[in-house]
MMTF fields as JSON, N, C-alpha, C and O atoms, coordinates in Angstrom:
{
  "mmtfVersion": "1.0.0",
  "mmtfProducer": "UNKNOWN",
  "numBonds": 283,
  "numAtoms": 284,
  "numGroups": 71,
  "numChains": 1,
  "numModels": 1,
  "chainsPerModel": [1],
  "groupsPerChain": [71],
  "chainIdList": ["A"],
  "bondAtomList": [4, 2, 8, 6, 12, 10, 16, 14, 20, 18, 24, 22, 28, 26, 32, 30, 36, 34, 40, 38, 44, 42, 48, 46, 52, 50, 56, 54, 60, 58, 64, 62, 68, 66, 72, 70, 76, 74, 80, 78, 84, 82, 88, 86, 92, 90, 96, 94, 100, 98, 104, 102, 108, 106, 112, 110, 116, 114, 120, 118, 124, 122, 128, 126, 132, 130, 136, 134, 140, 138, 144, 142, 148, 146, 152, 150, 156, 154, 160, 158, 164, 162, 168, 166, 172, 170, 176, 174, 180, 178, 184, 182, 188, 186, 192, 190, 196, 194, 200, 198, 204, 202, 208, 206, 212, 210, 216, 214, 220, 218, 224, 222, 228, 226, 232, 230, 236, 234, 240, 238, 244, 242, 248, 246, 252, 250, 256, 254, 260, 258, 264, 262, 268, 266, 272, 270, 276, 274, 280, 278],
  "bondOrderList": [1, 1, 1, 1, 1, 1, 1, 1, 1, 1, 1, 1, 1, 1, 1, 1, 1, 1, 1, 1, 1, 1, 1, 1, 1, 1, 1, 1, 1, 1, 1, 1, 1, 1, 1, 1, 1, 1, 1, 1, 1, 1, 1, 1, 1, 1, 1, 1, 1, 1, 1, 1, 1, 1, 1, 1, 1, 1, 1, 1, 1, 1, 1, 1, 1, 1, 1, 1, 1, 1],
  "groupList": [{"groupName": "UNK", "atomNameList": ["N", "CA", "C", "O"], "elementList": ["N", "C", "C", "O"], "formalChargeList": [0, 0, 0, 0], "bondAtomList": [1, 0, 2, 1, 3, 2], "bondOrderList": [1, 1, 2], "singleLetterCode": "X", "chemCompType": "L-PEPTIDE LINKING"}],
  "groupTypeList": [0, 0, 0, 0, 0, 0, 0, 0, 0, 0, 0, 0, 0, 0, 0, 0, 0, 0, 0, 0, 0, 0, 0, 0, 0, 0, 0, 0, 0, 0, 0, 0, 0, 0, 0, 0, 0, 0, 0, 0, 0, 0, 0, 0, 0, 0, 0, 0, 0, 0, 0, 0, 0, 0, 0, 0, 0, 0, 0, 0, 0, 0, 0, 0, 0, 0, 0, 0, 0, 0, 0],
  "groupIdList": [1, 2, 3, 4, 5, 6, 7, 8, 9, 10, 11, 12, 13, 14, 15, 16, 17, 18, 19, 20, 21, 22, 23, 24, 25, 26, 27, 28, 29, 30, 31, 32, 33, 34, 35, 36, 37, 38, 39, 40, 41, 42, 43, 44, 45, 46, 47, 48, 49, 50, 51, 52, 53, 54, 55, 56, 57, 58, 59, 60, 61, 62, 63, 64, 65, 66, 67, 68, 69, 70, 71],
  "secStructList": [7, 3, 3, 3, 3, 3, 3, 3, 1, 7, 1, 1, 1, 7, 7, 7, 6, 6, 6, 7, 3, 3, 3, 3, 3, 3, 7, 1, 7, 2, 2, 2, 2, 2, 2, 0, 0, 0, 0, 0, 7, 7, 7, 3, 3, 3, 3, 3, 7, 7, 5, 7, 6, 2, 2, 2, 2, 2, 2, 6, 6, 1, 6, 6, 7, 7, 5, 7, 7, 7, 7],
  "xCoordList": [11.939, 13.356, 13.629, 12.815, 14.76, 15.329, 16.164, 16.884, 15.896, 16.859, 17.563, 17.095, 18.986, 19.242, 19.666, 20.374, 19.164, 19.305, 19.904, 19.617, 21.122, 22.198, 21.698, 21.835, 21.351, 21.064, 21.555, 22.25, 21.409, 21.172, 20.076, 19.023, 20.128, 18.621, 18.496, 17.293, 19.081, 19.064, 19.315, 20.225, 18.622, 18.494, 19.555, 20.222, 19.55, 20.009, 21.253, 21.85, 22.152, 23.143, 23.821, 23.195, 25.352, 26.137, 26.312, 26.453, 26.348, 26.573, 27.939, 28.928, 27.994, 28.899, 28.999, 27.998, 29.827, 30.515, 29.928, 29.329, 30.14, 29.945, 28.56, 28.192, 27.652, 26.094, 25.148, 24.056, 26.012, 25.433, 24.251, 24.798, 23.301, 22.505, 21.647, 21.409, 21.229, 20.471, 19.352, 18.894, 18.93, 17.401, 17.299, 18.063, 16.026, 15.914, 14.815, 14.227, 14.358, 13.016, 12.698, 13.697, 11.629, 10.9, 10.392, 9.599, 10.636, 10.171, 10.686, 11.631, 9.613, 9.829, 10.701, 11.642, 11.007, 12.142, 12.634, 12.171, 13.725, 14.714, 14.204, 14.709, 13.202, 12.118, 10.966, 10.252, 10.89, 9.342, 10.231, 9.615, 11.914, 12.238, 12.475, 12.092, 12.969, 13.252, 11.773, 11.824, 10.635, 9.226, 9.078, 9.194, 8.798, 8.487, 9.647, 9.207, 10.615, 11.562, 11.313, 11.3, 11.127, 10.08, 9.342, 8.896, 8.343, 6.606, 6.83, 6.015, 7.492, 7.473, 8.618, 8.397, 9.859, 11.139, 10.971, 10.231, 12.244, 12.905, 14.06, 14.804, 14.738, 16.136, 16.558, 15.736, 18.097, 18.84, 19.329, 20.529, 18.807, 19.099, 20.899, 21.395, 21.242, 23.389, 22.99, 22.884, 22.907, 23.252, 22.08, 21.59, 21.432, 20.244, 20.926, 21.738, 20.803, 21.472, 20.778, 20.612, 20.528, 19.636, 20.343, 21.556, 19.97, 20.604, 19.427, 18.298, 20.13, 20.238, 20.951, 22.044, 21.191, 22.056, 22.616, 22.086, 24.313, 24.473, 24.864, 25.192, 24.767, 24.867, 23.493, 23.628, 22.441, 21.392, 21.571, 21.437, 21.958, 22.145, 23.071, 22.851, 24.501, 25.145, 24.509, 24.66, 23.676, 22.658, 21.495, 21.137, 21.104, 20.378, 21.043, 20.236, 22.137, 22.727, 22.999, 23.513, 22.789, 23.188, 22.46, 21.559, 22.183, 21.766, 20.574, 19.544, 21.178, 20.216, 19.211, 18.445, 19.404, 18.838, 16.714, 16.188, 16.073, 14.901, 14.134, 14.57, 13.102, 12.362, 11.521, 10.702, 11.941, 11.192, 10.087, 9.789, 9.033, 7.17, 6.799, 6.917, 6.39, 5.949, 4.031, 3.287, 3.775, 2.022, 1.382, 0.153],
  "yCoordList": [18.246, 18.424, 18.877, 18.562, 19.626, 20.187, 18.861, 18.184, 18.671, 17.975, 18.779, 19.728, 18.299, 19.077, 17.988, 17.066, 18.101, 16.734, 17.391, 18.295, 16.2, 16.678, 15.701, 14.485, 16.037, 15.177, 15.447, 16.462, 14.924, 14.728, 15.438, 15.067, 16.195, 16.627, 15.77, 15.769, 15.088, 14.346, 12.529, 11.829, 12.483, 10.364, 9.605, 8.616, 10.505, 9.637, 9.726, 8.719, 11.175, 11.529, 10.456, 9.706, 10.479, 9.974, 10.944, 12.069, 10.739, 11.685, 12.443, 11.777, 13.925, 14.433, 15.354, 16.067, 15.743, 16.418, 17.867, 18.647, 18.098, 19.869, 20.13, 21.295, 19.181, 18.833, 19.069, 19.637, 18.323, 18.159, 19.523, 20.604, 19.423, 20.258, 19.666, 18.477, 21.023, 20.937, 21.464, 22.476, 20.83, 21.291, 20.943, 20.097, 21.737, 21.916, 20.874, 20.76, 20.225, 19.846, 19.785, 19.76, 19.763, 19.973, 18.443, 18.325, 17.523, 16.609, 15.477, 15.527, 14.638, 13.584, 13.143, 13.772, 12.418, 11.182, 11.21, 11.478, 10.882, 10.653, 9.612, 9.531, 8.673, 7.936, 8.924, 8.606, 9.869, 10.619, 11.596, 12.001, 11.954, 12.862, 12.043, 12.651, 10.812, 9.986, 9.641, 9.445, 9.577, 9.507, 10.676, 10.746, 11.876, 13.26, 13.131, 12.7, 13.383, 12.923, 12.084, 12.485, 10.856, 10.06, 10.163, 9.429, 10.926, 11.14, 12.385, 12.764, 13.072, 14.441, 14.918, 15.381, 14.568, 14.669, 13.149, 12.176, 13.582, 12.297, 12.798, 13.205, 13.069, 13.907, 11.893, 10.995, 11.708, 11.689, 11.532, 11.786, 11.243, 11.304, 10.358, 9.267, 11.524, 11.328, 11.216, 10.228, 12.08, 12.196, 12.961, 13.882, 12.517, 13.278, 13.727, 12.902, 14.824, 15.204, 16.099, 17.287, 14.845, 16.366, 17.599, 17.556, 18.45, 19.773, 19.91, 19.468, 20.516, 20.516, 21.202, 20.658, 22.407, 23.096, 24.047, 24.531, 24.157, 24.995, 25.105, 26.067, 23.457, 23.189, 24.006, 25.107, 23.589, 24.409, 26.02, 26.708, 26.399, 28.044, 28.08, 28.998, 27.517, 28.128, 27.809, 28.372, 26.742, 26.945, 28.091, 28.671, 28.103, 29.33, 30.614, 31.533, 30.888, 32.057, 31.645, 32.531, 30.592, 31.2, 31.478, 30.639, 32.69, 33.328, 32.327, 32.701, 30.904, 30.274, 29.206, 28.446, 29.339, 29.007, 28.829, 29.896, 27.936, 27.962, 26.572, 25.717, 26.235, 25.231, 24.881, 25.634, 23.478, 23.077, 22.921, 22.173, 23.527, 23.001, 22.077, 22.563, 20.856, 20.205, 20.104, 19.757, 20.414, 20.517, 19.262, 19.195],
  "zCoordList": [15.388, 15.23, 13.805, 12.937, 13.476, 12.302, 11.867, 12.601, 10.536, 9.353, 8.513, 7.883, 8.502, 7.187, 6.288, 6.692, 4.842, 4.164, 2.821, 2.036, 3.053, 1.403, 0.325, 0.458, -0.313, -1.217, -2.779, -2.831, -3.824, -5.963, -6.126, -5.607, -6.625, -7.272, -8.459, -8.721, -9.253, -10.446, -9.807, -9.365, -9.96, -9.679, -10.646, -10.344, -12.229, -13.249, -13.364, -13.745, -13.017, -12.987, -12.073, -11.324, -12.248, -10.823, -10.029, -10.51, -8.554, -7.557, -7.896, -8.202, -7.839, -7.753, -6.888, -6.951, -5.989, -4.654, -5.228, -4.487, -6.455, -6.61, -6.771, -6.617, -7.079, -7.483, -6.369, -6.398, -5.02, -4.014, -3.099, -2.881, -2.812, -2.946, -1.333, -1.123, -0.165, 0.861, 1.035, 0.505, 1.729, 2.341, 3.603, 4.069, 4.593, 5.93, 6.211, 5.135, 6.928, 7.161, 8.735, 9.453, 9.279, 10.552, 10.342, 9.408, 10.886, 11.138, 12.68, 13.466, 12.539, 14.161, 13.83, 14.316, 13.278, 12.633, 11.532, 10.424, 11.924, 10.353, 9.554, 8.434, 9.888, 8.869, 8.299, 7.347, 8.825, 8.492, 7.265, 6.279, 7.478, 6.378, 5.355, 4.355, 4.995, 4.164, 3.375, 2.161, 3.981, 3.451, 2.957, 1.734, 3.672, 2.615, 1.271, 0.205, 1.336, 0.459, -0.876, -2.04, -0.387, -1.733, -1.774, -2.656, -1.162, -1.819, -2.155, -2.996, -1.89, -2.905, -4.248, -5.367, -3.549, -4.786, -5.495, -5.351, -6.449, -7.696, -6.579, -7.471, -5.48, -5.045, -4.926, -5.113, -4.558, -4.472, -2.888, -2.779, -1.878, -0.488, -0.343, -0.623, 0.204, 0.443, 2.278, 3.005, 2.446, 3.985, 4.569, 3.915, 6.187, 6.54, 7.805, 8.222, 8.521, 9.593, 11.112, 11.388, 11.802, 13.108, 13.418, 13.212, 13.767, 13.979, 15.511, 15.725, 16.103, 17.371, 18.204, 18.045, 19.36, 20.091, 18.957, 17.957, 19.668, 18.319, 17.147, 16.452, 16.904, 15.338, 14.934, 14.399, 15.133, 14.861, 14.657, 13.645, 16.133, 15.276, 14.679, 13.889, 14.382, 13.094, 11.935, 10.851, 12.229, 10.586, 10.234, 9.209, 11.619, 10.716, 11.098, 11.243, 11.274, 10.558, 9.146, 8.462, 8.599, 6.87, 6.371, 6.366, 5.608, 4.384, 3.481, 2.922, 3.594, 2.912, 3.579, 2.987, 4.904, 6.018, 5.508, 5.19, 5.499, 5.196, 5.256, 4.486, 6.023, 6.447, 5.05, 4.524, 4.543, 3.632, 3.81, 4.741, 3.038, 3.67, 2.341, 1.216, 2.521, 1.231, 1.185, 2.102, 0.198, 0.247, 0.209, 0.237]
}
């Protein structure tokens, strides 16, 4: 399943609405994106979101549309 996860890129900062920053992920569970998440970023996790039907395709019609791969 597709995640799309809003998150802080900055931990130290306070959250701010204009800061707020996404990414895509391919994962089983919304526990398995919250794990890549802390084993790879310092991010900030706000909100994680399945995408699915056609929430899914209006996401990837955007422009910035792109599946996070973490190594």
């Amino acid at each position: 399943m597709i995640y799309k996860v809003l998150y802080q890129p900055n931990p130290q900062e306070n959250p701010k609405r204009e800061s707020t920053k996404s990414l895509y992920l391919n994962a089983n569970t919304e526990a398995e994106v919250r794990d890549l998440i802390r084993d790879n970023t310092s991010y900030t996790v706000e909100y994680i979101q399945p995408l699915a039907g056609k929430h899914l395709e209006f996401e990837q019609k955007e422009p910035g549309f792109k599946i996070t791969e973490f190594k």
